[in-house]
C-alpha positions, 0 to 999 in steps of 0.5 A, spaced: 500 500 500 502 507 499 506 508 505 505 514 510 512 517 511 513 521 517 517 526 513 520 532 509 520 529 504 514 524 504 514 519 498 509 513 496 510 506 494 506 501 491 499 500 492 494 494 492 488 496 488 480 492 488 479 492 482 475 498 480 470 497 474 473 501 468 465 503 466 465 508 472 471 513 469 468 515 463 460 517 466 459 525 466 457 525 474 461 527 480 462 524 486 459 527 492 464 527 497 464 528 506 462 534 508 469 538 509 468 538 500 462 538 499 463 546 496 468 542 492 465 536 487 470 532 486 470 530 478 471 522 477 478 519 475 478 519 468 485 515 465 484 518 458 484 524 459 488 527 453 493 532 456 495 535 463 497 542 464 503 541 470 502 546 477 506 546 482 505 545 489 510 551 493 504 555 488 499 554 492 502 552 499 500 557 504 507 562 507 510 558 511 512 561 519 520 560 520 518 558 528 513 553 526 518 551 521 524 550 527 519 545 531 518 542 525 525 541 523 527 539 531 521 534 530 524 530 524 531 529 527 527 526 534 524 521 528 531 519 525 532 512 523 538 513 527 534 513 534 531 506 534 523 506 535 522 504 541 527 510 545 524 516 540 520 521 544 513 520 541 510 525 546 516 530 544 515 529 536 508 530 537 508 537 541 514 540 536 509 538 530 502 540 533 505 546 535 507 548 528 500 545 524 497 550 528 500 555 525 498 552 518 505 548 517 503 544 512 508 540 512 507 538 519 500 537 518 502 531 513 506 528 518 503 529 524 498 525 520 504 520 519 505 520 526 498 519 529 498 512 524 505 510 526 504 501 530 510 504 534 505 510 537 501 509 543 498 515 541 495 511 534 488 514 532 486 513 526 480 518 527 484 524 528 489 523 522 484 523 518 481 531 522 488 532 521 488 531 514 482 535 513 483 541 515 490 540 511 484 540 505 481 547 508 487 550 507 487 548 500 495 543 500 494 539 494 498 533 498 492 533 503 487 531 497 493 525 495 492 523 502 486 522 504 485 518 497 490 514 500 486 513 506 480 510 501 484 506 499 486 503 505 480 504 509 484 508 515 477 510 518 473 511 512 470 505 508 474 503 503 473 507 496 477 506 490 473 510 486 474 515 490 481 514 491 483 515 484 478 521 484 482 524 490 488 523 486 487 525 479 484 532 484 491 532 488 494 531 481 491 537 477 492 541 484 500 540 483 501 535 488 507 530 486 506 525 490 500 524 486 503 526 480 508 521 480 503 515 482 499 517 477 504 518 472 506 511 473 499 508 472 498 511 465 504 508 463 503 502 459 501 500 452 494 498 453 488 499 458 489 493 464 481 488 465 482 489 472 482 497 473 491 496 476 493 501 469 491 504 463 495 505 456 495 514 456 502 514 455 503 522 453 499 524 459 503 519 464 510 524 461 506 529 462 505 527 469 511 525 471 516 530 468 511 535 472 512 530 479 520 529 478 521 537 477 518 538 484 523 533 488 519 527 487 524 521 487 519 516 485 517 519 479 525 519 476 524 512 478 519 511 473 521 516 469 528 513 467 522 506 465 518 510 460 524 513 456 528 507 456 522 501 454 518 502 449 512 498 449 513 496 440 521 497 439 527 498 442 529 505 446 534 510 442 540 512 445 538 518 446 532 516 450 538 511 453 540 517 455 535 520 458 533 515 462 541 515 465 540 522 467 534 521 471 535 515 474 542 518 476 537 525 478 533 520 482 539 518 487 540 525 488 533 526 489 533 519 495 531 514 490 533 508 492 531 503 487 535 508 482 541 508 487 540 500 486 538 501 478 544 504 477 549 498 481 546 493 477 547 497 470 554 498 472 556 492 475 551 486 472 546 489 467 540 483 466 539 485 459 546 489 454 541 491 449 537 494 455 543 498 458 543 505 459 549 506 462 555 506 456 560 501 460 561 496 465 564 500 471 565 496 478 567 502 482 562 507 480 557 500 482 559 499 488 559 507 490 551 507 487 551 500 491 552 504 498 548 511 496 542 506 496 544 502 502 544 509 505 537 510 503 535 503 504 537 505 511 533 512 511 529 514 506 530 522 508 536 523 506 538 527 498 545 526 495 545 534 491 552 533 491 552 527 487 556 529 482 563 530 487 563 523 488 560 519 482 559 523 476 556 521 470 562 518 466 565 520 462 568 524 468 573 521 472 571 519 478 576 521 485 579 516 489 575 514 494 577 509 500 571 506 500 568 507 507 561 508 507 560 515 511 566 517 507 562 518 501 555 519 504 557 526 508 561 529 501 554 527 497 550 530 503 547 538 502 551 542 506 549 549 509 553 555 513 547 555 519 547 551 525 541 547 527 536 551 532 534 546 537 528 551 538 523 550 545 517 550 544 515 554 550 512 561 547 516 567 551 513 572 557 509 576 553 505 575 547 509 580 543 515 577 544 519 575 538 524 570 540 531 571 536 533 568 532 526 570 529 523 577 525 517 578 523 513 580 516 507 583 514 503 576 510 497 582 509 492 577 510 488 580 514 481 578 517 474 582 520 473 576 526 472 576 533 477 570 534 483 568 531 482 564 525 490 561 527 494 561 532 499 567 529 502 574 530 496 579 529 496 586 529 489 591 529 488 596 524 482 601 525 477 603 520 483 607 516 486 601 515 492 604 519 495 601 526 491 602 532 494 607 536 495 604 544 495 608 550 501 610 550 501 614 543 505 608 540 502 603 535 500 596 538 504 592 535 503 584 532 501 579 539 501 572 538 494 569 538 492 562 539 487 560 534 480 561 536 482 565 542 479 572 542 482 578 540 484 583 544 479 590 545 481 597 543 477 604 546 478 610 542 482 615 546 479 620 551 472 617 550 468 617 557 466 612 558 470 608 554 468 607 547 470 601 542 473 601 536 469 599 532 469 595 524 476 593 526 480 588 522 487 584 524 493 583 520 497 576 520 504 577 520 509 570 520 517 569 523 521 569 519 529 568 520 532 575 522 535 577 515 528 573 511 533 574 504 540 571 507 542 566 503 540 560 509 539 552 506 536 548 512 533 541 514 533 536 519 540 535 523 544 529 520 541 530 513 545 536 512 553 538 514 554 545 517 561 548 514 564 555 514 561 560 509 566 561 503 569 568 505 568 573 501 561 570 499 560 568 492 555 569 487 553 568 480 547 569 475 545 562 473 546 564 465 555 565 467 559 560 468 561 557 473 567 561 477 569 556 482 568 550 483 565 547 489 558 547 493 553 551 490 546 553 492 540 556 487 536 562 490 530 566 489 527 571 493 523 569 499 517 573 496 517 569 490 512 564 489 517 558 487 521 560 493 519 554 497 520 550 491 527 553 490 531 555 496 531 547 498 538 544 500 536 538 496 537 542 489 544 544 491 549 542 486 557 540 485 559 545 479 566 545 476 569 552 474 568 554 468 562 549 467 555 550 467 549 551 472 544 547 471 538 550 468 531 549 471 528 545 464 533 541 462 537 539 468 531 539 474 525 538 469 523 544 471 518 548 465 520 555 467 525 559 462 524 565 465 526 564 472 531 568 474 536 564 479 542 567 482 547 560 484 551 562 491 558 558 493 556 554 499 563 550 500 569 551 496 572 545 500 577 541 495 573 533 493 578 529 497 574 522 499 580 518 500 579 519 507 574 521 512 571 528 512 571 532 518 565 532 523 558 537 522 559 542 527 553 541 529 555 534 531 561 536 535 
């Protein structure tokens, strides 16, 4: 069944289908859903559908709340494979993830959802996942629908429903959702329509699909990816889409795909198949290092390899000496980052306008006319001019933390006797951000990224330069910019030789957008040296 992950980068595996009875996909009806979408008629999947207009799930993600952020973070470390399941602190994982879904961390909604389905949990409850996921759907996060069709699949407190599933999917899918993109995407790759209902010959939108799920980060779409260019259904593939598939099984690796890892081993070491290959020669060195980055990610699924290139590149590069230690190979592969992991606690400060360092504030100008607070946040009220309220000091009141639902605080007009509200007032939601919002800062869990020095003076370069110095490099929008939270991800760095090209966006990451304007800024300019053990994160010591 389609696993739910706590984590990141949630991804989803195979799924065991009851067959669904193919007639019921092309009927012109839709299907009513729970009451939580009943605005929303959910049209039922349609596997022929004749094309597929790619969306992007950071384009409709509410902006995330850099504390909210902090707690998710420090949740996800408590969970690593590194800490054995039963000494993990459930109690403390679900505080640090609660705390950020109520702030509207979409993220932490998804696996807190995870979390309250985890065997290992005492606190299992099927029941308040499914809540959770839910509000995930209010708020609009296409991964939420994606979701909760895998919960009618499965029948996690809902009466299981396969029609409805691949509904909800197709629905995640247009919204932008990888996840479903990618399942989705590998269903409809086949030659001809199953008698069971398990898959369906739409190989075009499939692509479409695909190319859209991998160019989010979606690791199982490079997988299945790498299968649709390099078999073909009525002959053999061309060396061009040899190639292609070579490019996005190895982009998969980077990604975290284990199997693509694992692909990759047996195709440099020990193809089934010579005339399938899609690697151009043997090459057990190169095997046996994809053989360790896919033992690696057997081992935790949350790790990505950006760095890829500086320990294994594609031939014909050469590849650097290595003195075969596992960790070795896997920290160089490893993103990196100049900032020190910040254990946040979760306890709020002393006064509900107290901004905890290293945290800022920023005016998301979402504003609201309700009594209560719609989520828990920073608020500040406005007057009827739409100007700040004014407080008896002569100051304008600043943003205060709310807790969501709790009634906002009454404001009197000043020198009225006896004391007159202020009315038709309206509040303004302000979020954290990390103190420089625009400061060039890659974060992830602890363990799944190394904390380095900043190369001194900071380098950076427009993506249509060459590359100036070789080294770690990191892509980077402006915090305002839709994609931002597609972008600026430790995941998309990437090892770059001097004098070599930066990726470009459609034809290294899938990514269909000519115009974005990406500044590249070196993050580590440490010489490749994996013949011996890299030093410690500075985290870790």
């Amino acid at each position: 069944m389609r696993r739910l992950t706590l984590g990141v980068f949630y991804t989803t595996g195979s799924i065991i289908f009851i067959a669904i009875f193919f007639t019921l996909y092309h009927k012109e009806f839709m299907i009513r859903t729970e009451p939580y979408l009943s605005k929303n008629m959910i049209p039922l999947f349609n596997p022929h559908m004749q094309s597929f207009e790619c969306a992007y799930e950071a384009q409709q993600l509410p902006p995330v709340d850099a504390q909210a952020e902090a707690w998710f973070l420090n949740a996800q470390s408590l969970y690593s494979p590194e800490i054995f399941f039963r000494d993990r602190d459930y109690q403390r994982i679900t505080q640090l993830l609660a705390r950020a879904a109520n702030r509207h961390h979409w993220k932490a909604i998804l696996n807190l959802a995870s979390l309250y389905l985890d065997d290992n949990n005492s606190q299992r409850d099927e029941k308040y996942a499914k809540t959770l996921i839910e509000s995930g759907i209010k708020l609009g996060i296409p991964t939420a629908y994606d979701r909760m069709g895998t919960y009618y699949s499965t029948g996690t407190y809902v009466k299981a429903d396969p029609t409805r599933a691949y509904a909800l999917w197709q629905k995640a899918a247009k919204m932008g959702s990888p996840s479903a993109q990618a399942f989705i995407g590998e269903k409809l790759n086949a030659s001809h329509d199953s008698t069971d209902g398990t898959f369906w010959a739409n190989r075009k939108v499939s692509l479409q699909m695909l190319i859209c799920a991998i160019a989010q980060g979606n690791s199982d779409a490079a997988y299945n990816l790498s299968f649709r260019y390099a078999l073909q259904p009525d002959r053999a593939a061309t060396r061009e889409e040899k190639q292609y598939a070579l490019l996005a099984t190895h982009h998969g690796v980077r990604l975290g795909c284990e199997k693509c890892a694992n692909k990759l081993f047996l195709q440099f070491s020990n193809p089934f198949d010579l005339d399938e290959m899609i690697v151009p020669f043997i090459d057990e060195a190169r095997a046996k290092r994809y053989f360790t980055l896919g033992k690696a990610l057997e081992f935790d699924h949350f790790l990505r390899f950006p760095n890829l290139d500086k320990v294994v590149p594609l031939p014909p590069a050469p590849l650097p000496p290595w003195n075969g230690d596992r960790d070795t190979l896997v920290n160089a592969a490893m993103g990196v980052t100049p900032v020190h992991f910040f254990d946040e606690s979760i306890l709020p400060g002393k006064s509900r306008f107290d901004v905890q360092p290293p945290f800022a504030l920023h005016n998301t100008h979402q504003t609201t006319d309700a009594k209560q607070a719609p989520k828990e946040g920073y608020w500040r009220p406005l007057g009827p001019d739409q100007q700040p309220v004014i407080d008896e000091s002569g100051k304008p009141v600043r943003p205060g933390l709310y807790k969501q639902n709790e009634t906002f605080t009454s404001f009197f007009l000043p020198h009225s006797k006896p004391a007159k509200p202020i009315e038709n007032i309206r509040w303004e939601y302000w979020i954290t951000t990390w103190g420089d919002r625009e400061a060039v800062e890659p974060r992830a869990p602890k363990d799944l990224i190394r904390v380095v020095p900043r190369p001194t003076p900071f380098v950076s370069s427009a993506s249509d330069q060459p590359c100036p110095r070789t080294g770690t490099w990191q892509p980077w929008v402006p915090a305002d910019h839709p994609l931002a939270q597609l972008i600026n991800q430790h995941w998309r760095q990437a090892w770059v030789v001097a004098g070599q090209p930066f990726p470009q966006p459609k034809t290294d990451w899938w990514l269909d957008l000519p115009d974005l304007k990406i500044t590249w800024h070196l993050m580590d300019d440490t010489p490749v040296n994996i013949n011996q053990p890299l030093p410690p994160s500075r985290d870790s010591q």
